[in-house]
Steps between C-alpha positions, in 0.01 A plus 500: 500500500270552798494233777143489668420397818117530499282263264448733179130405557319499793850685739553206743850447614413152531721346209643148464765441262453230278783497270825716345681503176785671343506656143822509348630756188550354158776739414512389153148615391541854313268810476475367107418168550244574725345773240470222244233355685661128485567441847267338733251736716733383841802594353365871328383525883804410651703697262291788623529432830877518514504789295245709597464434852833370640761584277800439729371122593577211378194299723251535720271305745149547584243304724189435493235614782171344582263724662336283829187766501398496105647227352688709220873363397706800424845560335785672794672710372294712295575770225399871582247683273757656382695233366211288377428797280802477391500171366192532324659842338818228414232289355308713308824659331616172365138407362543135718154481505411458138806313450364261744145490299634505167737171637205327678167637392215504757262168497112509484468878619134458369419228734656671774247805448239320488542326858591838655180638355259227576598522881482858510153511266311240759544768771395822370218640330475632114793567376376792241732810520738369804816593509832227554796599610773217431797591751838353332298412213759540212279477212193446712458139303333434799228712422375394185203336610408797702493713202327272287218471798489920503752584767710746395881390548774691676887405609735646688857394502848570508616420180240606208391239273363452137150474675196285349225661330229692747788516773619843598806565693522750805834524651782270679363508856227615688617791583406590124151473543267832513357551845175367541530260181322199599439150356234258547752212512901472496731197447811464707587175289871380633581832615519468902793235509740793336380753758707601778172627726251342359188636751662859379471386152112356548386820742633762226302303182154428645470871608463488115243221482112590559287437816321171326845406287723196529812460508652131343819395660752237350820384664695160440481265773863587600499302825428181306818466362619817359670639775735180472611602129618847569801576240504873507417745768315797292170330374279333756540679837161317638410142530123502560245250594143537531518604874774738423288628261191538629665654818633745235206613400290532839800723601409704268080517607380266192269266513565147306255383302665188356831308528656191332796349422525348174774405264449692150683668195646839581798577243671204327357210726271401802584580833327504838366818591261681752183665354310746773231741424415790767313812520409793719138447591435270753388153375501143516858454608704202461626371826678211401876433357786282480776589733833549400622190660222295298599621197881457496445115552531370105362168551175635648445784281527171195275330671216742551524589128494133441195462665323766377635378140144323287523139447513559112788684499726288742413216297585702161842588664571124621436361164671776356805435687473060439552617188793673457651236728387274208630632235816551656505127588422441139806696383697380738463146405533584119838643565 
């Protein structure tokens, strides 16, 4: 474990710390049990934590930094490169990951596709012979609808995947890609939150991505509330808002086309999230974001979404919930 002393970001020293919390060994998990795939995701990570990581501790503290210059909340300590490859070499030996699916099967993948194209498709041209390049795509589900609409589909990730039909798969990491293979747009759908450097991460894909391409960014809103739930150390290194992310990007010489926060389905439920667009070319850049500190305050962030909530559906949900009050009133009484 690395401890930093620069924001992973932007490099300012100027860091606040927010919060710490201790992780403690369950000695009584096994190597067995966790290859039955039975255990919660925390535990399989603390299990390989302990194991892989620091095998002579029994617990271990971390804090949490907030970065006074962009905004980003970051995880302090941090594994090396070295042993986050690790773990994901742990992981992919003991098949956790379609464990995990086969136990709790993705939700509404189709309607997820279709929102990540729909953004994308309002801000480039034809999409007739374009090439997408979904980075930690696993079966590139995400890219259905760009296939169906004549894209042709492309993932790279670590561990390979039964991919979906007109998806082709080109390697674990960028580093696999020829040189000079460029696509017209690339997804970096809840990828920058694991990433130790995420500017290095950003500045070696879009050398990939073409001089009028996109590039669609998703993170969680991890400063909402997120960074208050951490259980294990190895997942979620970054805690991003939309300034942290946007400062992210202009780090790395993009231009952002469009950003919003908005709570939709990503694997199993809905969850707040960032969505950003960017590109090379010079354009009509968006200027405008939520700061960190906006975005971390719960009751606000309810209340905006409130408001911007139609009539029609807050009184659906009202009624909705008067009654299943009623009916348990009803029961109530009967018992």
């Amino acid at each position: 474990m690395i401890t930093v002393y620069k924001c992973p970001v932007c490099s300012s020293d100027q860091l606040q710390f927010i919060r710490s919390y201790e992780v403690i060994r369950d000695s009584r998990l096994t190597r067995e049990e966790i290859r039955e795939g039975r255990q919660s995701y925390e535990n399989e990570m603390l299990w390989i934590f302990f194991n892989e990581i620091l095998p002579q501790e029994s617990s271990a503290g971390f804090r949490l930094e907030l970065c006074c210059a962009c905004g980003l909340i970051f995880l302090n300590p941090r594994p090396s490169d070295e042993e986050l490859h690790h773990v994901y070499k742990t992981v992919e030996d003991l098949d956790l990951p379609k464990k995990r699916r086969d136990r709790q099967p993705f939700l509404k993948l189709d309607k997820r596709a279709r929102r990540i194209y729909s953004v994308v498709s309002c801000l480039s041209s034809s999409s007739a012979g374009k090439k997408v390049l979904d980075y930690g795509g696993m079966h590139g589900q995400n890219l259905v609808s760009f296939v169906k609409n004549d894209f042709q589909g492309y993932v790279l990730d670590f561990l390979k995947f039964e991919l979906c039909p007109g998806v082709e798969y080109l390697g674990a990491d960028v580093c696999d890609l020829a040189e000079g293979q460029i696509f017209d747009v690339i997804l970096l759908n809840h990828v920058l939150e694991h990433a130790l450097q995420p500017v290095r991460l950003i500045e070696s894909i879009v050398k990939h991505l073409s001089q009028d391409g996109l590039i669609y960014v998703e993170v969680p809103l991890g400063c909402l509330q997120e960074w208050q739930l951490v259980y294990e150390p190895l997942t979620h290194q970054n805690f991003f808002s939309e300034e942290s992310c946007y400062k992210c990007l202009r780090m790395c010489g993009l231009d952002i086309l469009y950003i919003i926060t908005c709570n939709q389905w990503v694997y199993w439920d809905k969850t707040p999230c960032v969505n950003i667009v960017a590109c090379k070319r010079e354009g009509n850049t968006v200027s405008h974001y939520k700061t960190t500190w906006e975005q971390m305050d719960r009751s606000r962030y309810f209340w905006m979404n409130f408001k911007k909530t139609p009539r029609k559906q807050i009184k659906k949900t009202v009624k909705s919930v008067l009654s299943r009050i009623n009916q348990t009133c009803k029961l109530f009484w009967r018992i």
